[in-house]
N, C-alpha and C positions, 0 to 999 in steps of 0.2 A: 504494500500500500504506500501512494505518497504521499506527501505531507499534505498536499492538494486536496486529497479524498478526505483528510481526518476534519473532523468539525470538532469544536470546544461543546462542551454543555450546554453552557450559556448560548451559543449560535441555534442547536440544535431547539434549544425550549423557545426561540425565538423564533424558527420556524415554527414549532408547532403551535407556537398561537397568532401568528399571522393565516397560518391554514390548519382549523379544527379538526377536528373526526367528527362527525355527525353521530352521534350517540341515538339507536332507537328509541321511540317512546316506549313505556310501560304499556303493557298489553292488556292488564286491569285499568286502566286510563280511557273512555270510550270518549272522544271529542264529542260536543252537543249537538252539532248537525248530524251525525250520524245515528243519534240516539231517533228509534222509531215506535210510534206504540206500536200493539200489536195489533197484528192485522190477519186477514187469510193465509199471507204468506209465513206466520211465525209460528214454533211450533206453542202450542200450552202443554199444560200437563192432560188436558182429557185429550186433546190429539195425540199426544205421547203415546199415551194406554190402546186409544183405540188402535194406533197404528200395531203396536204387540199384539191386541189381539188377534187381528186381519193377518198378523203375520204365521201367529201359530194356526189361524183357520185355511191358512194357505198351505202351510207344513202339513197339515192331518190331510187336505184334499191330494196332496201330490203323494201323498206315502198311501193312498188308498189308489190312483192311479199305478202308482209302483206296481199295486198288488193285486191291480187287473190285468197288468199287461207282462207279470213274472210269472214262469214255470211251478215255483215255491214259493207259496201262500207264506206259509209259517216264517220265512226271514224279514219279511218286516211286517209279525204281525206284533212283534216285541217294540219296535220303534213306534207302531202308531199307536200300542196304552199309554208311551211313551209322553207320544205329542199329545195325545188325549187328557191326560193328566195334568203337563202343562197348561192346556188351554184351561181346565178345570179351576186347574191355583191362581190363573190370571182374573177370573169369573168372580171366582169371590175375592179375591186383592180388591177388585175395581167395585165391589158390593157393601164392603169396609170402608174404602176412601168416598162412596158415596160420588163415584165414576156418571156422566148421564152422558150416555150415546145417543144418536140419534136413532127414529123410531126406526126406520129401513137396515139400518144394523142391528138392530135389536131383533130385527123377526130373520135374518143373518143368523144371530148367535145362537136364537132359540131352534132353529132348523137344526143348526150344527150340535148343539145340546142334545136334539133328542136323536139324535144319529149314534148320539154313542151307548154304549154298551155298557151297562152297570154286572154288576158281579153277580153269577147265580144262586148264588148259595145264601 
């Protein structure tokens, strides 16, 4: 190195504050114009839920597809008590939190309700 290339301290801290580094914002920080109520497009907590349930009503319809279009009934007949159960703990989760769907999901859930299969015994 030549002496050319060395900088003092001093030279260097005199660069750095003639030219900053740009420091990001905090990310818990949300500027005011960006701040939106909520609207169609945000999620809530009852779109949250409903969206879990539509998800597991979607899992139990494709694992019951599976097992019309599989040679062997019996390999997911264990995955859909599975999903069935699931959807179950979600029904009463959203029954507790006092969840309100709308009515056209509702006669949804109750279709899918009585589709399923309780224990014989």
């Amino acid at each position: 190195m030549n002496n050319e290339e060395l900088m003092s301290v001093r030279e260097r801290l005199e660069r750095i504050k003639e030219k900053p580094k740009e420091v990001p914002k905090p990310l818990d920080i949300i500027p005011e114009k960006d701040r939106r109520p909520i609207g169609d497009g945000m999620l809530t907590f009852e779109r949250q839920f409903l969206q879990k349930v539509e998800k597991a009503i979607k899992k139990i319809e494709s694992i019951k597809d599976q097992m019309k279009s599989s040679d062997n009934f019996l390999n997911y007949f264990y995955d859909l008590k599975n999903a069935e159960q699931d959807f179950l703990k979600l029904l009463n989760e959203a029954e507790e939190k006092h969840v309100d769907f709308p009515e056209n999901f509702v006669k949804r859930v109750a279709e899918v309700k009585k589709n399923i299969r309780s224990k014989v015994r």
